[in-house]
C-alpha positions in Angstrom: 0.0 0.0 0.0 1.6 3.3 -0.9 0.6 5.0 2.2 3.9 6.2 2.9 4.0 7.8 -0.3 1.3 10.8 0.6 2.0 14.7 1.5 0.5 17.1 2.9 0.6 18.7 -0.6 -1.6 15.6 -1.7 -4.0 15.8 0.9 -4.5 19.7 0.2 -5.3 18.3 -3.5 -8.1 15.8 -2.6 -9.3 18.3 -0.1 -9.3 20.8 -2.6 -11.0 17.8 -4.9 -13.8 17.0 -2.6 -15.0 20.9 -2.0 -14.9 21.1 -5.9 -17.1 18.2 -6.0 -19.7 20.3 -3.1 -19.7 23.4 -5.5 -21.3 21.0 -7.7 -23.5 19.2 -6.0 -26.3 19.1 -3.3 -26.2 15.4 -2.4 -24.3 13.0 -1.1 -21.9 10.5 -3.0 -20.0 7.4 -2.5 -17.6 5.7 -4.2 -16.7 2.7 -4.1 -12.8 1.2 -4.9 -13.8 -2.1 -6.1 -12.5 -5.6 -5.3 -10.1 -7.9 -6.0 -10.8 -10.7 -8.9 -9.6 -14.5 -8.6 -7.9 -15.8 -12.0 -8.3 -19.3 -11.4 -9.2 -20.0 -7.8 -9.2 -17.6 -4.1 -6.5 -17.2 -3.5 -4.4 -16.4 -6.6 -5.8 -13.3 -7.9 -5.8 -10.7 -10.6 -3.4 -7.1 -10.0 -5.7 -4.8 -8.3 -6.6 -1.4 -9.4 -9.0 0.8 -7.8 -11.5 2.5 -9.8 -10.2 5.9 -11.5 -13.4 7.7 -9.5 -12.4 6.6 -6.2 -8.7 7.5 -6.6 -9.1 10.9 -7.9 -11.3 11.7 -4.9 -9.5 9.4 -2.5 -5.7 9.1 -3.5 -4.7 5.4 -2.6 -5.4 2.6 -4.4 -7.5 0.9 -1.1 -9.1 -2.4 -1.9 -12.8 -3.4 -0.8 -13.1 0.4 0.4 -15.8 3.0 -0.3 -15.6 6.9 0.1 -18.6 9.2 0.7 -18.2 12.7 0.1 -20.8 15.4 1.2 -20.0 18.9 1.6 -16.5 18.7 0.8 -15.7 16.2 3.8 -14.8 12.4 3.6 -15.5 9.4 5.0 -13.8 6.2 4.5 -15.4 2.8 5.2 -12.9 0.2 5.1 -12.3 -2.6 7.3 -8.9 -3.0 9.3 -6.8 -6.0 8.2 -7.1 -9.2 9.8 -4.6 -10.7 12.0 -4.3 -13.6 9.8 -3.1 -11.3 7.2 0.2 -10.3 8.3 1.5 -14.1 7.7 1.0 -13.8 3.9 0.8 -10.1 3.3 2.9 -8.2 6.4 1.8 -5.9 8.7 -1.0 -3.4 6.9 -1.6 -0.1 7.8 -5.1 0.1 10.0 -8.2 1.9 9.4 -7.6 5.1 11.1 -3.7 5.2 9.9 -4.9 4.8 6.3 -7.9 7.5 6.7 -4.7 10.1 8.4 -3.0 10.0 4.8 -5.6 10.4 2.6 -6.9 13.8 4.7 -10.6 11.8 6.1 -12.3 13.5 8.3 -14.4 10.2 9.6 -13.2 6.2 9.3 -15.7 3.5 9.9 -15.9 -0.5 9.0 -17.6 -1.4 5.3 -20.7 -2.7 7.7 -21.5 0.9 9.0 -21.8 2.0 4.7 -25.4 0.8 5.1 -26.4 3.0 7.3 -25.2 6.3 4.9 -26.6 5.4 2.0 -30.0 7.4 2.2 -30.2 9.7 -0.9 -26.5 9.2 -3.0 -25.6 9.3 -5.5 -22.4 6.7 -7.0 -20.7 5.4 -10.2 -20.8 2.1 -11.1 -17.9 -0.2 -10.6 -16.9 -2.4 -13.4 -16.1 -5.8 -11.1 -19.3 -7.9 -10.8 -19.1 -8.4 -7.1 -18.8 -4.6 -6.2 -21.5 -3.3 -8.7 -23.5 -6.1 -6.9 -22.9 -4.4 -3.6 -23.4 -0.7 -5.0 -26.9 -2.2 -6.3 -27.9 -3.9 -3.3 -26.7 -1.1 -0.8 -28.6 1.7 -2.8 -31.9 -0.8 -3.7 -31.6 0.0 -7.7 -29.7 -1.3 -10.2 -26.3 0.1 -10.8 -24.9 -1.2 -13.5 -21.2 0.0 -15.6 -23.0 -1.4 -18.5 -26.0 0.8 -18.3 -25.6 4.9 -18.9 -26.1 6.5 -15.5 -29.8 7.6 -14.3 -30.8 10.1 -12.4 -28.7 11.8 -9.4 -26.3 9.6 -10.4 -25.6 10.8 -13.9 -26.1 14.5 -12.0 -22.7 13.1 -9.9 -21.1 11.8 -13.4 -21.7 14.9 -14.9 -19.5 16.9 -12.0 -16.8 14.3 -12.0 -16.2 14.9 -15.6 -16.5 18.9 -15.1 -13.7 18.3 -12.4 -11.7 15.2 -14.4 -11.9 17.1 -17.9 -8.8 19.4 -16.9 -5.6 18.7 -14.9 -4.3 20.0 -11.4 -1.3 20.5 -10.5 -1.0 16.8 -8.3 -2.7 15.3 -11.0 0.3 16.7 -14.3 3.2 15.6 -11.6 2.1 11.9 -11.8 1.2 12.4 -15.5 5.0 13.9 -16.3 6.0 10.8 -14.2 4.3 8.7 -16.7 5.0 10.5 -19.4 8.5 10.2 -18.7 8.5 6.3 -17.5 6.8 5.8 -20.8 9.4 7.7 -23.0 11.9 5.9 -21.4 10.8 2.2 -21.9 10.1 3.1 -26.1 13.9 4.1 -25.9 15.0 0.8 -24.4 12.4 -0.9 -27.0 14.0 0.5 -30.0 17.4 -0.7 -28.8 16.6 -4.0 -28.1 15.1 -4.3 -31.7 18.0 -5.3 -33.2 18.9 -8.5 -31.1 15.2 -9.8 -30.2 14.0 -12.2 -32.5 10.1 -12.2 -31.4 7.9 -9.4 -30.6 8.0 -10.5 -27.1 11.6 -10.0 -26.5 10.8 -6.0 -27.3 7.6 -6.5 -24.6 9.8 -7.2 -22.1 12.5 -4.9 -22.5 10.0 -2.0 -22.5 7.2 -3.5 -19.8 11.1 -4.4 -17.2 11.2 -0.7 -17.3 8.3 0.4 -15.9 8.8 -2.2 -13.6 11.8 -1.0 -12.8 10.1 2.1 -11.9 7.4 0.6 -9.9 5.1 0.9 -12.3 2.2 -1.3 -14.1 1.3 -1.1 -18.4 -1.6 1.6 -18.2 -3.3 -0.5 -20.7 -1.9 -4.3 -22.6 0.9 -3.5 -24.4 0.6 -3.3 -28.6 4.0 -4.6 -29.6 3.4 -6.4 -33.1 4.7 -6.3 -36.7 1.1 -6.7 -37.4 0.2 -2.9 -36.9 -3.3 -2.8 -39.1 -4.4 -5.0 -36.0 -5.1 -1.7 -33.9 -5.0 -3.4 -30.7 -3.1 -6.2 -31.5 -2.4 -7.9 -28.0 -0.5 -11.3 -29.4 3.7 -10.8 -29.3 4.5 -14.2 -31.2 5.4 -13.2 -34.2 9.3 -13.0 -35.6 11.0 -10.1 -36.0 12.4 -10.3 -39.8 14.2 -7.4 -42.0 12.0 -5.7 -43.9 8.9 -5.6 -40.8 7.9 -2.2 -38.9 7.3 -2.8 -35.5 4.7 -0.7 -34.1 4.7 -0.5 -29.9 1.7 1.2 -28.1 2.9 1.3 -24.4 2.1 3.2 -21.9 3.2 3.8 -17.8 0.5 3.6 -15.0 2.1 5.2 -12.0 1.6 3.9 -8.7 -1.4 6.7 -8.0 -3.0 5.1 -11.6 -1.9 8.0 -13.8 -1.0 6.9 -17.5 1.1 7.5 -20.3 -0.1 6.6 -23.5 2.7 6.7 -26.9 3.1 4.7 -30.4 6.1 5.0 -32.1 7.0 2.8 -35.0 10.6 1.9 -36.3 11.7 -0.6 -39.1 13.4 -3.9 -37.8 16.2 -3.6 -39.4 17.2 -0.2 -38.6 16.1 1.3 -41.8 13.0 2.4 -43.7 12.6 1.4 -46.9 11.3 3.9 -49.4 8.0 2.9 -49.2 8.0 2.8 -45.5 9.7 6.2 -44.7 6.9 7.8 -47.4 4.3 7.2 -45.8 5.9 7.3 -42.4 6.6 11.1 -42.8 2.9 11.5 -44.3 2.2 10.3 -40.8 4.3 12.6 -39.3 3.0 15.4 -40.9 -0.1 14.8 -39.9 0.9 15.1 -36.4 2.9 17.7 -36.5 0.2 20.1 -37.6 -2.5 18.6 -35.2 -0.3 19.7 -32.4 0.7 22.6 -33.8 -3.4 23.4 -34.2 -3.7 22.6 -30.3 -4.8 25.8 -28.4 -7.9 26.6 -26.0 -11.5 27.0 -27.8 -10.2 24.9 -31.2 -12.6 22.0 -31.8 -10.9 18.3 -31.4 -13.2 17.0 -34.3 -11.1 20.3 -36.1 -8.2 18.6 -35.4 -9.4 15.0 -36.3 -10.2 16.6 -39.7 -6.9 18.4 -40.4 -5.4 14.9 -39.5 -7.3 13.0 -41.8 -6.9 16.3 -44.8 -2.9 15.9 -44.6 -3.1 12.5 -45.0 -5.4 12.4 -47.6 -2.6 15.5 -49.2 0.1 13.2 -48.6 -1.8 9.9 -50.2 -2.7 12.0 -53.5 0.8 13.2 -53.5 2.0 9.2 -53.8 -0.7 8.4 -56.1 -2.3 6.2 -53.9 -5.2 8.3 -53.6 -7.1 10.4 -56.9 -8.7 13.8 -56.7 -8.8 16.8 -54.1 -8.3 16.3 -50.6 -10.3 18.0 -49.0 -13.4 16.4 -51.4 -11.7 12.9 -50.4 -12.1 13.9 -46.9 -15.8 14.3 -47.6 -16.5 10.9 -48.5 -14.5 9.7 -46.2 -11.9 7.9 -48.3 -9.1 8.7 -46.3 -10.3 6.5 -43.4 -9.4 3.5 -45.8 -6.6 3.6 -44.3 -6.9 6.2 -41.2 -10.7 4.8 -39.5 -9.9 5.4 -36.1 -10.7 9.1 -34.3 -7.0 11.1 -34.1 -6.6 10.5 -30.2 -8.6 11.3 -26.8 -8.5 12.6 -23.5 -5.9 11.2 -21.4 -5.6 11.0 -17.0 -6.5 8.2 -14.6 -8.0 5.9 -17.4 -6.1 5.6 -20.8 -9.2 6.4 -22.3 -10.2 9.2 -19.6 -14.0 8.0 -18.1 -15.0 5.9 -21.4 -16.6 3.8 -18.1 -19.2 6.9 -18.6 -19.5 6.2 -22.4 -19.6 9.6 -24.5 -20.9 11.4 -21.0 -17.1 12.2 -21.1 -15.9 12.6 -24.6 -19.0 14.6 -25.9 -20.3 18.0 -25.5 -23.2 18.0 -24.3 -25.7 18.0 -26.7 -23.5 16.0 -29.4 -23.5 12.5 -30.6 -21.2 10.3 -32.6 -21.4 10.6 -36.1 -22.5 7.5 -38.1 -20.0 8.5 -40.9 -16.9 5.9 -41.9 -14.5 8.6 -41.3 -16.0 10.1 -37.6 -18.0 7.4 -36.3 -14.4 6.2 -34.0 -14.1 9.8 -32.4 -13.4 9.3 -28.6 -13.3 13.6 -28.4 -15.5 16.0 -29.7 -15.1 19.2 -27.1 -13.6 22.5 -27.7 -10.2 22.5 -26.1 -9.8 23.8 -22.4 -6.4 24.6 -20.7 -5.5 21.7 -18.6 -7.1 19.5 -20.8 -4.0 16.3 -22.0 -5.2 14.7 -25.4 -3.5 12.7 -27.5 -2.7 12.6 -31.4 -2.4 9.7 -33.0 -2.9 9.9 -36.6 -1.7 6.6 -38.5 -1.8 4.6 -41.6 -2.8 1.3 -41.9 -3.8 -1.7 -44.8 -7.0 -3.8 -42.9 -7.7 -6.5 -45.1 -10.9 -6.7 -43.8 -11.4 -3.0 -45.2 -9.5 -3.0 -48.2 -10.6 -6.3 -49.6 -14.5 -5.5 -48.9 -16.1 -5.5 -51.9 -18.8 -2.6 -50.9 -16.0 -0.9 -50.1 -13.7 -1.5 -53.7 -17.1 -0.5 -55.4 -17.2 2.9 -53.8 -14.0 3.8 -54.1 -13.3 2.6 -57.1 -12.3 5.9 -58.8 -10.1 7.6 -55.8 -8.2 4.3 -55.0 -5.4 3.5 -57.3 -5.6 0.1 -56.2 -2.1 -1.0 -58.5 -0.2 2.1 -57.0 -1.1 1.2 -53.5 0.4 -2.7 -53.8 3.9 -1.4 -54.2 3.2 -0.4 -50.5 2.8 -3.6 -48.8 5.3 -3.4 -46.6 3.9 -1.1 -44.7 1.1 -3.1 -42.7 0.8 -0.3 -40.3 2.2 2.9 -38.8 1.0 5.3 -35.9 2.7 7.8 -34.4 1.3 9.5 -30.7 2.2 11.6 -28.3 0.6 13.0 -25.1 -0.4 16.8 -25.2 -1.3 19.1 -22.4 -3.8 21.9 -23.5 -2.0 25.2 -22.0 -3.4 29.0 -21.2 -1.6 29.8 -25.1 -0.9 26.8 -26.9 0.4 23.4 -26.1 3.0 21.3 -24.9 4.0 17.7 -25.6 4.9 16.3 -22.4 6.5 13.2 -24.2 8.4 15.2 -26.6 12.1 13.8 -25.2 11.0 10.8 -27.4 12.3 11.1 -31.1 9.7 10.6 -33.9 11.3 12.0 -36.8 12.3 9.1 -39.2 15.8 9.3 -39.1 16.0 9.9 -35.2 14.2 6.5 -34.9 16.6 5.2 -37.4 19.3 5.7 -34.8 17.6 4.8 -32.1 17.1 1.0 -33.2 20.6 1.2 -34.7 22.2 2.7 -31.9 
């Protein structure tokens, strides 16, 4: 437990937290941590991690604990450790020494919750057995697969108006993983050349954020296969000639993440092919984050993403006619379908447990169109605000071989020009960016991504 790990600096953050919460709200709320998860029997379970709600409001990853906030105070319900579980676990910090370093004003055992539940409001937990509880304690139906009802979307609704930008505790633990994260795509890269398997790269890059104390902030992508967008298999040989595209991020111990992609050849060198498109790529992230400034539209910079592509692709011939006409009908998502990045904090995917409560202003929806319809983001730009951009370039046979799809597009594809790419399966390129009072700044820009810095990386 990391309880030696908080300040008084982090308990004037959660304090701070909580009373941000009160200006919000007129009811009560409680959160609940979640539980831990047996793989295969008891006693051998799953890594914990708390839900994102909880910590931001309570700081320390507690198991089998609940919070209730009401007018900017605390109180923790947890139960004190057994004695039995100092043989198998060492001695655990008790109720009240836990509720000290988190800033509670009241501590009670989980069997007093049922008494304080009159009239809150709560988030649903996405492990079975504490949505189970949350249900049963509140007599409805709380369920993470169900969009939120009531005063409970009312509490969702303020947790995202508090989550949506950053404080200062909360861009200390994202720079941490920022920085863990740029670190272990380094070491990747120069393992490249001796690995023979995908895995060998894996477990250079996942040792060091274990070296750093720190978990993956979502499985590792770490596959030749890159048109698989969340390719989770690492079997596959490494041979001259592959990219190898690595999606890996850093969790920090208080659950912040990290979230990058770079992509290098195998061998140390892009071919022609490869490098072309690679710097189309690049381009197309260079001018998203150079577009990233309070009040701009994220769908704006989805589009512009999707326009230099589509620039770049008509350039090579792989695409016919004008850009910005392609981007219309959608052609560019051929080969660029998912949205151009999203919001970025305790979850990977910042409060996608709320569904598009989070990602969407209110009073938009997702678009049904092939080239929008994979948006995570569609909000005007806030300082505080960390996004990423991602734009990529990928060959799905599942897309590109779909016969609806050759029909449509069977005037802006130049389907013969395109097969002298096919080594180039798939490349992204992402980087996390914090929204500032005048612009941006990439808070994982020590990691190279023009193609001949990557070069040496791998070769060095």
């Amino acid at each position: 437990m990391l309880i030696q790990q908080t300040s008084t600096s982090l308990i004037d953050s959660l304090r701070h937290r909580r009373q941000q919460l009160a200006n919000l709200t007129d009811f009560p709320a409680i959160l609940w941590s979640g539980s831990n998860n047996p793989r295969n029997f008891p006693a051998n379970l799953f890594p914990f991690r708390a839900s994102s709600h909880f910590l931001y409001f309570a700081g320390l990853p507690l198991s089998n604990a609940a919070i209730r906030l009401e007018a900017g105070k605390l109180e923790l319900f947890i139960d004190d450790p057994s004695p039995s579980s100092a043989l198998w676990h060492g001695e655990m910090p008790t109720r009240e020494e836990i509720a000290l370093h988190i800033g509670a004003d009241v501590a009670r055992p989980m069997a007093e919750l049922q008494s304080w539940v009159e009239d809150a409001a709560t988030v649903a937990v996405q492990d079975a057995a504490t949505w189970t509880q949350q249900s049963q304690l509140l007599n409805r139906w709380v369920l993470p697969q169900s969009p939120p009802q009531g005063i409970d979307l009312e509490l969702a609704k303020a947790i995202i108006t508090l989550r949506l930008t950053h404080d200062e505790a909360a861009l200390t633990q994202l720079r941490k993983a920022a920085a863990v994260t740029v670190e272990a795509h380094k070491v990747g890269m120069a393992a490249t050349p001796k690995a023979k398997l995908e895995a060998e790269v894996r477990a250079a890059m996942e040792g060091v954020l274990i070296a750093h104390n720190m978990t993956t902030s979502y499985n590792s992508i770490v596959t030749v296969h890159g048109e698989v967008l969340h390719n989770e298999h690492y079997h596959y040989p490494l041979q001259s000639g592959d990219l190898l595209l690595a999606d890996v991020g850093a969790e920090t111990e208080m659950g912040w993440a990290g979230d990058v992609t770079r992509t290098w050849p195998v061998s140390g060198k892009f071919s022609s092919t490869q490098r072309d498109i690679y710097n189309i790529v690049l381009a197309a992230h260079d001018a998203c984050i150079a577009k990233i400034h309070p009040g701009v539209e994220y769908e704006d910079i989805h589009l512009l993403a999707a326009t230099v592509i589509a620039e770049g692709l008509v350039e090579l011939g792989i695409l016919q006619g004008n850009p910005q006409d392609l981007v219309e009908m959608d052609a560019h998502a051929l080969f660029f379908p998912h949205g151009v990045g999203h919001i970025l904090g305790l979850d990977v995917h910042d409060m996608e447990d709320l569904g598009d409560l989070a990602g969407y202003e209110e009073g938009r929806e997702r678009s049904d169109r092939f080239g929008l319809g994979y948006l995570r983001l569609n909000r005007p730009l806030r300082p505080g605000m960390l996004v990423t951009i991602e734009p990529g370039f990928y060959q799905v046979p599942a897309i590109l071989n779909d016969a609806n799809v050759r029909s449509k597009y069977q005037n802006v594809v130049n389907w013969q020009r395109l097969s002298e790419f096919a080594d180039v399966r798939g490349i992204r390129i992402e980087d996390d960016v914090l929204v500032t009072e005048v612009g941006s700044e990439v808070l994982t820009a020590a990691l190279p991504n023009s193609a001949s810095t990557v070069e040496d990386l791998v070769s060095c």
